[in-house]
C-alpha positions as CSV (number, residue, x, y, z in Angstrom):
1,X,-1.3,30.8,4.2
2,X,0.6,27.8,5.8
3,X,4.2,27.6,6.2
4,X,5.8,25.1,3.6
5,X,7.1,22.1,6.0
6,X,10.6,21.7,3.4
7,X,11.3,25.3,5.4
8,X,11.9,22.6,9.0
9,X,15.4,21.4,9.0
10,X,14.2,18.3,10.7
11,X,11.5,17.7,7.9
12,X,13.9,18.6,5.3
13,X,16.6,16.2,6.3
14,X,13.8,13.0,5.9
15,X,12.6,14.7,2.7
16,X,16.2,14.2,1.3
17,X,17.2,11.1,2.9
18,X,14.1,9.4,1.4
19,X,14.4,10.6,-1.9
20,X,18.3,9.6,-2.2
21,X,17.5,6.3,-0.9
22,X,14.1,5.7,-3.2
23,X,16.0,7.3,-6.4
24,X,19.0,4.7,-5.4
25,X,16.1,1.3,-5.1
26,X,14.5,2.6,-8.9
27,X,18.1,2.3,-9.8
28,X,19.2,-1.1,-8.4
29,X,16.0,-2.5,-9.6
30,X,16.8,-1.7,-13.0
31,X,20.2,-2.8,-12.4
32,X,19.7,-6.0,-11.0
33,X,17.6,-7.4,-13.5
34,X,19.9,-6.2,-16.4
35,X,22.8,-7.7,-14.7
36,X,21.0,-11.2,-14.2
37,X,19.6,-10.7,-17.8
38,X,23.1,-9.7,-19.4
39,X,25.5,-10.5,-17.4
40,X,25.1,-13.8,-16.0
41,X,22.5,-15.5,-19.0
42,X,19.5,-15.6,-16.4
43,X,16.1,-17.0,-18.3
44,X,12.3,-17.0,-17.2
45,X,13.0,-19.6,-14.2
46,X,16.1,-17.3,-12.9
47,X,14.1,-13.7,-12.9
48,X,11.0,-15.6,-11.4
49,X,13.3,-16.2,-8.4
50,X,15.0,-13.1,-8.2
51,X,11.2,-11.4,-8.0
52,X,10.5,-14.1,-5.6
53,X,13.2,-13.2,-3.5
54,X,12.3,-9.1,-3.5
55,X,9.0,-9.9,-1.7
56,X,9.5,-12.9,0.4
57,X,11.7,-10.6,2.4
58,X,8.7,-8.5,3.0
59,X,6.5,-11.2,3.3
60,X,8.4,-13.2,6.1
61,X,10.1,-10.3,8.4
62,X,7.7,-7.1,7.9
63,X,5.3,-8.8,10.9
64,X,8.5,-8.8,12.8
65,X,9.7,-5.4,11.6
66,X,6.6,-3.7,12.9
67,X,6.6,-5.1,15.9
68,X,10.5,-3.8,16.7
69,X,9.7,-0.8,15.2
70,X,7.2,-0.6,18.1
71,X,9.7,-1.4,20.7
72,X,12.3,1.1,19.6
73,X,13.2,4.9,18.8
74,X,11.9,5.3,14.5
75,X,15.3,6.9,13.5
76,X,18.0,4.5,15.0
77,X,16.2,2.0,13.2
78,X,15.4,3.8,9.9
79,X,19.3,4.5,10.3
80,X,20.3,0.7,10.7
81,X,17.8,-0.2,7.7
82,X,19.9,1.9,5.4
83,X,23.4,0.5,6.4
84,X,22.1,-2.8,6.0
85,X,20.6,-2.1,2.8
86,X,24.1,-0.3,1.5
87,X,26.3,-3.4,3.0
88,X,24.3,-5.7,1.4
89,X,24.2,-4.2,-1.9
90,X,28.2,-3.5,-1.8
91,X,28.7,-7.2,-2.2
92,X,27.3,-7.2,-5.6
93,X,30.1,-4.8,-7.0
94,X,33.0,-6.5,-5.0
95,X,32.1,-10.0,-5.9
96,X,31.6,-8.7,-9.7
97,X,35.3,-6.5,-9.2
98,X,37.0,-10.0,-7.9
99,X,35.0,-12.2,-11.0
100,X,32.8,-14.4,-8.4
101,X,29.5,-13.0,-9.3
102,X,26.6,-15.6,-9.3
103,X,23.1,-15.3,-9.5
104,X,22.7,-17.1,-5.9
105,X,24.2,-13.7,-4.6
106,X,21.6,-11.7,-6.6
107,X,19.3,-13.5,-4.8
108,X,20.7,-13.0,-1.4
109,X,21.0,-9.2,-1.9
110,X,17.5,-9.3,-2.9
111,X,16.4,-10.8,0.0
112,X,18.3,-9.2,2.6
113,X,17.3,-5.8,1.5
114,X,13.7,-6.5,0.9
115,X,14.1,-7.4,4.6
116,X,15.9,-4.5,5.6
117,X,13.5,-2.5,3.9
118,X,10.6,-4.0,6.2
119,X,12.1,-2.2,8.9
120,X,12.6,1.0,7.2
121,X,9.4,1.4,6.2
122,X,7.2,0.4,9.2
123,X,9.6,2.6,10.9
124,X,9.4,5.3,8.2
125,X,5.2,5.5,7.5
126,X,5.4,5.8,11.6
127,X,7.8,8.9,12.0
128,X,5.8,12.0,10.6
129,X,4.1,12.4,14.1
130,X,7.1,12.9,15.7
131,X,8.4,16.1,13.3
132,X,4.9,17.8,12.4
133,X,2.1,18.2,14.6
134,X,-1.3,16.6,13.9
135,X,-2.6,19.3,11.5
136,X,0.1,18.9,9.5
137,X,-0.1,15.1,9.1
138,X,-1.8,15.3,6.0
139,X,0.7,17.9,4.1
140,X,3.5,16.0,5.9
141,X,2.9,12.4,4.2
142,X,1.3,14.2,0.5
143,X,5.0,16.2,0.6
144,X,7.0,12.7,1.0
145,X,4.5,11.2,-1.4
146,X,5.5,13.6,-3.8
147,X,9.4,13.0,-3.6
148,X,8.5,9.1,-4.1
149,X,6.8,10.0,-7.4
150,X,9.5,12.1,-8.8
151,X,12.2,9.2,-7.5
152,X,9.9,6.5,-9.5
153,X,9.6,9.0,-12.5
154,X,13.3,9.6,-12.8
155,X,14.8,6.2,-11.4
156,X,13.9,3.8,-13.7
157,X,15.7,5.9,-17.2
158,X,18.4,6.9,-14.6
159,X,19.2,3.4,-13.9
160,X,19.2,2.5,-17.4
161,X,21.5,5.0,-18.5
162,X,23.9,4.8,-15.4
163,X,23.8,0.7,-16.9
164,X,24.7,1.4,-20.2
165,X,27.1,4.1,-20.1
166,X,28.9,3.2,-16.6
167,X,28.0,-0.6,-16.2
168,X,25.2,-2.4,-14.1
169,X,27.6,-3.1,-10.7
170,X,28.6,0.4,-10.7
171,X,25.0,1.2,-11.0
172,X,24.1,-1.1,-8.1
173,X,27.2,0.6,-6.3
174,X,25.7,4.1,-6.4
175,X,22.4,2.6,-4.8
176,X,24.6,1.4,-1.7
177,X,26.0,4.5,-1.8
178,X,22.7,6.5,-1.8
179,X,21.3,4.6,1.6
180,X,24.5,5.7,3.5
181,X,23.5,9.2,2.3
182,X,20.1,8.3,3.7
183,X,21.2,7.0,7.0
184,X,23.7,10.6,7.0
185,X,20.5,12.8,6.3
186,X,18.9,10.9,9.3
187,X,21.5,11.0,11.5
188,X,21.3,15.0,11.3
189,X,17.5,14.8,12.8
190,X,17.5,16.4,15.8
191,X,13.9,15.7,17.3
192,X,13.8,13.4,20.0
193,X,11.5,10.7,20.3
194,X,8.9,10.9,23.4
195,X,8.0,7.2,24.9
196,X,4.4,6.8,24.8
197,X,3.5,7.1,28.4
198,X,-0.1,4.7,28.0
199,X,2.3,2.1,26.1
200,X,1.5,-1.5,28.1
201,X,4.4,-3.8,29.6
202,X,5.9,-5.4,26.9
203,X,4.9,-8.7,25.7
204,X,6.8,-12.1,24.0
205,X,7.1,-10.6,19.8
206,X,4.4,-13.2,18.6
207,X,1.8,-11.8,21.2
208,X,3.0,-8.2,20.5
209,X,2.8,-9.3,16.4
210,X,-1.2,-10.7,17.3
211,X,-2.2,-7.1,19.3
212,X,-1.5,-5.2,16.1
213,X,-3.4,-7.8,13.5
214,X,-6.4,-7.2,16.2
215,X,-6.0,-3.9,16.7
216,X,-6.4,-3.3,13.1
217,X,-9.1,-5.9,12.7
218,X,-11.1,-4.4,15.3
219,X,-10.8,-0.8,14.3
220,X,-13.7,0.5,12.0
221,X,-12.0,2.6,9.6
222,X,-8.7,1.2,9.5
223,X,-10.2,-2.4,8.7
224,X,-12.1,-1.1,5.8
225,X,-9.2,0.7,4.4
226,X,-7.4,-2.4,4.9
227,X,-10.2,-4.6,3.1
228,X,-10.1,-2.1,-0.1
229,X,-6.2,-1.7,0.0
230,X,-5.8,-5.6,-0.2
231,X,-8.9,-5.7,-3.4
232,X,-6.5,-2.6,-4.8
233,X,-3.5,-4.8,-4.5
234,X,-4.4,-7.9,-5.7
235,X,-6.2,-6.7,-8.8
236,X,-3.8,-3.7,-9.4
237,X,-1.6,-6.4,-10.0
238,X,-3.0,-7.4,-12.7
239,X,-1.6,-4.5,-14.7
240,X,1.9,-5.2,-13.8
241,X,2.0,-8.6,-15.4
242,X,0.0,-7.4,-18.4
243,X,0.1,-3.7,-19.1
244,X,3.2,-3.5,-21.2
245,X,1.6,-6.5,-23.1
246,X,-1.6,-4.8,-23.6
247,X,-0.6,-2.0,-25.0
248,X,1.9,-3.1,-27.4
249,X,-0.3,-6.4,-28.2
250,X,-3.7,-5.8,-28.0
251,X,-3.9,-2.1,-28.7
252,X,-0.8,-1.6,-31.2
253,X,0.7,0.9,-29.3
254,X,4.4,1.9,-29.8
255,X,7.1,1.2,-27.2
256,X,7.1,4.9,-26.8
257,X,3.1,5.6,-26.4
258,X,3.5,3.1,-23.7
259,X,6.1,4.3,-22.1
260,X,4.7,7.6,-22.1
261,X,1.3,6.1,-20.4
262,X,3.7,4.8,-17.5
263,X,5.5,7.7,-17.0
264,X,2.0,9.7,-16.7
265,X,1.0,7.8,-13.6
266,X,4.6,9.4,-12.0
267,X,4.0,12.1,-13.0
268,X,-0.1,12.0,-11.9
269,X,1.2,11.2,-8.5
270,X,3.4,13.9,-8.3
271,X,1.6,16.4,-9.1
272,X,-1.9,15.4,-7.0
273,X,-0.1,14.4,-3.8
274,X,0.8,18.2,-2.3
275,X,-3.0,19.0,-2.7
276,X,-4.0,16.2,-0.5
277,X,-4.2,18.1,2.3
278,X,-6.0,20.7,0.6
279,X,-8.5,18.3,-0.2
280,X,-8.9,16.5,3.0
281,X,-9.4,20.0,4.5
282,X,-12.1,20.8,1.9
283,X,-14.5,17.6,2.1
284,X,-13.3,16.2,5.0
285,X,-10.5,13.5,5.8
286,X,-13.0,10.4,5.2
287,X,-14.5,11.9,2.2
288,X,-11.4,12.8,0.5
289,X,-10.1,9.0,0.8
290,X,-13.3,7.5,-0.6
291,X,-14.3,10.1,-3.4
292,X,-10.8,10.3,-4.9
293,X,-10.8,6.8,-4.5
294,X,-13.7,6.0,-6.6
295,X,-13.2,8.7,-9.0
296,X,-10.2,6.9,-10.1
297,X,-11.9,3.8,-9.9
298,X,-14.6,5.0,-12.6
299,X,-11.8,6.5,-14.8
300,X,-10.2,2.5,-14.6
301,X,-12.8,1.7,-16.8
302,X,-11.4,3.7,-19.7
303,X,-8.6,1.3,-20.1
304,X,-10.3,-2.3,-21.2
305,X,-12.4,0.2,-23.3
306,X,-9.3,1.5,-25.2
307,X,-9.5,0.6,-28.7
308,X,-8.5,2.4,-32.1
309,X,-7.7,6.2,-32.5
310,X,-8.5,6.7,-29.0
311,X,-6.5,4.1,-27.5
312,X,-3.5,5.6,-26.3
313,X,-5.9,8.5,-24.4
314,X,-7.9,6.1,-23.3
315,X,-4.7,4.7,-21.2
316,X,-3.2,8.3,-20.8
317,X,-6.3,9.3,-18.6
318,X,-6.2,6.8,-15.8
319,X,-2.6,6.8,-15.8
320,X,-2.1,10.3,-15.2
321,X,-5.6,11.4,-14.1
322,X,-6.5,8.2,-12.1
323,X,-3.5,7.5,-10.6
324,X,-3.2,11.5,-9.3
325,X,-6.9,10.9,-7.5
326,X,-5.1,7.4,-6.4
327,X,-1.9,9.1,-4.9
328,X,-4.4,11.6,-2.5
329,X,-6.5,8.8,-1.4
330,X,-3.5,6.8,-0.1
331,X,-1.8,10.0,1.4
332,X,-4.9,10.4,3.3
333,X,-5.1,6.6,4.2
334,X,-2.0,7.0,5.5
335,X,-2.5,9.9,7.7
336,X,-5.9,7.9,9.2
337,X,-3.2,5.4,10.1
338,X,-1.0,7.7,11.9
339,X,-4.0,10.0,13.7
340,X,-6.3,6.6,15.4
341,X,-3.4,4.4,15.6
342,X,-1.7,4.6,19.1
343,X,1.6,5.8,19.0
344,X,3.2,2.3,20.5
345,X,0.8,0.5,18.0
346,X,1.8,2.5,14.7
347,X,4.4,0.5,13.8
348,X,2.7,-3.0,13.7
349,X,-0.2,-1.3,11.9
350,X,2.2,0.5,9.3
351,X,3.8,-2.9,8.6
352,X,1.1,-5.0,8.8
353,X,-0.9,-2.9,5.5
354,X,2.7,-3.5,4.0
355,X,2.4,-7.5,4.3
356,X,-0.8,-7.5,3.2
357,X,-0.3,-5.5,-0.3
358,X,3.1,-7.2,-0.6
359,X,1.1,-10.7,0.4
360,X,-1.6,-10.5,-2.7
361,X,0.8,-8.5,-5.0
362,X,1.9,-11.4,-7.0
363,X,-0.6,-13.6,-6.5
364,X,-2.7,-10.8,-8.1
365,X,0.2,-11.2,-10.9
366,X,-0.1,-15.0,-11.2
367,X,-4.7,-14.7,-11.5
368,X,-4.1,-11.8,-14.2
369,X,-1.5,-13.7,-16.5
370,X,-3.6,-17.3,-16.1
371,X,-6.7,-15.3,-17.2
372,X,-5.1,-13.2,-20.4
373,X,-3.9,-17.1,-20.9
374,X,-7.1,-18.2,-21.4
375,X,-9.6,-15.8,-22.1
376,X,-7.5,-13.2,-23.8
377,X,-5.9,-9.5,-22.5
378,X,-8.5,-7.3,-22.9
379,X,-10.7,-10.0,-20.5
380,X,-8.2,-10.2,-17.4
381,X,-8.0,-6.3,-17.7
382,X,-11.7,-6.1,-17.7
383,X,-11.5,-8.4,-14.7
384,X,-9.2,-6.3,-13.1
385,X,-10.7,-2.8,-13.4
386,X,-14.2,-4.5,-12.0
387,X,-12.1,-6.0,-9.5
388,X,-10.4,-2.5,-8.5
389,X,-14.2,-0.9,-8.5
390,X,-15.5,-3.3,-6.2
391,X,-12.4,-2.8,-3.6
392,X,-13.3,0.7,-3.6
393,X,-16.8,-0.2,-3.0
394,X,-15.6,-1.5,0.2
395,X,-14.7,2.0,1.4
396,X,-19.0,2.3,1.8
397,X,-19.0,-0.5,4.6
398,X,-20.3,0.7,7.9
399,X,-17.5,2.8,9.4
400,X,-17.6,5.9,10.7
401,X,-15.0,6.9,7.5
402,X,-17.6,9.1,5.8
403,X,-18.1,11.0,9.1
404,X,-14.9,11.4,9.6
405,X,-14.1,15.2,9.0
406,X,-10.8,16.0,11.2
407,X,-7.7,16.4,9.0
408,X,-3.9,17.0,9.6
């Protein structure tokens, strides 16, 4: 029977600190977008921007991020990341308090803390090995996994209600407020970071940026979970330009049916990511990744099948099903990271997966929405569950993945 890892202070104190601060983003997200929407008359042109604005963020400075991250102590900089975030946000309640609210500085507080994020999370995905040893990787990341589910399950209704009953800037304040009770949770950690003694001299950033691109390029297993992540991305996306609009258009859904569906893949998420150790210890670490991987693949193609009484389970299953058998082949992805990355390489690795699914995210978004243009819904999401099958298809390029049977 092993010891539940919420019973370390050390873990504990992440555990917290994450789910505050993730609970917090759901809720800014929602408040951002009401407040451009409502408040300040933003149209099509406007909220394209502002979505422009949360990824390019992640897009220009995560290659950086990692490669700092790699230079310096995880928690400091996990620390800094969440002050940053909170000042930035804090601007957006002052400026609407004093009446000079604009949408240029929705724009800037979407940049600067999809930056600031970049360096949270390269340092974040990179921290486990310091608090749990390697057997524990596994139950360490499927545990955090599990407290970003419930934040995505409850943040997005939480944010609209804290909007309509207490106003979007005091919404937006709360999030500011819920990084500096990140950065206090982080602050309590007492585990001390180690310097990688087989770490090389360092190197000019570019040059430093270049070693972890090749290192992941040159590594088998990481490079095929890298090919399929990207495939994941960029067809995944399809669904967020075109999901809502699928069921509600093409299926005849009700608002609530399709709210539901969403909600399931929360809640699928939070419920399978615990057990991904248990299943990586079963089958084996590379087994786990690729079988859960294409089970919820196969179970994809339910959704362009969806049609008539059986439409709303049709979408129900992958949702909540699929995306459960999703959530444990990532958590087990991102344990591979952690176990053949070197320690003074994790962080360039960590944010270079984040650039790429970030990268094709909404172009992904942009290929969906041209094809449901021109061919119709039901065809782009056809395209996009084949597309989605043949990323995970990838997983079965020579690697030593399959063999792979050490787990933490």
């Amino acid at each position: 029977m092993r010891t539940s890892l919420w019973r370390q202070r050390d873990f504990r104190l992440l555990g917290i600190g994450q789910g505050v601060s993730s609970l917090g983003t759901w809720v800014s997200s929602t408040a951002l977008q009401v407040m451009a929407i409502v408040t300040l008359g933003a149209g099509p042109l406007e909220m394209g921007v502002l979505a422009v604005c949360s990824s390019a963020g992640i897009l220009v400075v995560g290659p950086i991020a990692g490669a700092w991250v790699d230079r310096l102590p995880r928690r400091p900089v996990m620390i800094a990341a969440d002050l940053a975030r909170a000042m930035v946000l804090a601007t957006i309640p002052v400026a609407a308090l004093v009446g000079t609210l604009r949408i240029e500085l929705l724009y800037l507080a979407a940049l600067g803390t999809s930056s600031f994020s970049s360096f949270f999370e390269a340092a974040y995905r990179s921290y486990p090995p310091v608090l749990v040893p390697r057997e524990r990787l596994t139950d360490a990341n499927g545990s955090l996994s599990a407290v970003s589910s419930a934040a995505e399950i409850t943040g997005p209704p939480l944010g609209g209600a804290l909007v309509q009953f207490l106003s979007a800037p005091i919404a937006v304040a709360l999030d500011a407020l819920s990084f500096v009770a990140s950065a206090i949770s982080l602050a309590f950690i007492k585990a001390r970071e180690a310097r990688d003694p087989s770490a090389p001299p360092r190197e000019p950033l570019l040059r430093e940026i270049r070693h972890g691109v090749a290192f992941l390029a040159a590594e088998p297993s990481l490079r095929v979970i890298a090919l399929s992540g990207v495939a994941s991305a960029l067809f995944g996306n399809f669904y967020g330009a075109l999901y809502v609009l699928y069921g509600l258009d093409e299926l005849g859904l009700s608002p609530v049916l399709v709210g539901v569906t969403v909600a399931a893949g929360g809640v699928g998420g939070l419920i399978a990511a615990p057990l991904a150790g248990r299943v990586a210890r079963r089958w084996g670490i590379g087994r786990a990744l690729i079988g859960t991987r294409l089970a919820a693949a196969i179970l994809g193609f339910l959704m362009p099948l969806a049609a008539g009484p059986t439409a709303f389970l049709f979408l129900l299953i992958p949702q909540l099903i699929g995306d459960g058998l999703a959530t444990i082949s990532i958590v087990n992805a991102v344990t591979l990271r952690q176990l053949l990355s070197p320690s003074y390489m994790l962080g360039r690795v960590n944010a270079t997966m984040h650039v790429l699914a970030f990268g094709v995210g909404p172009i992904g978004a942009l290929i969906g929405a041209t094809i449901a243009e021109l061919y119709g819904i039901r065809a782009a999401v056809w395209v996009a569950t084949i597309g989605i099958f043949a990323g995970t298809l990838v997983l079965f390029l020579p690697s030593p993945l399959l063999r792979m049977r050490e787990v933490a």
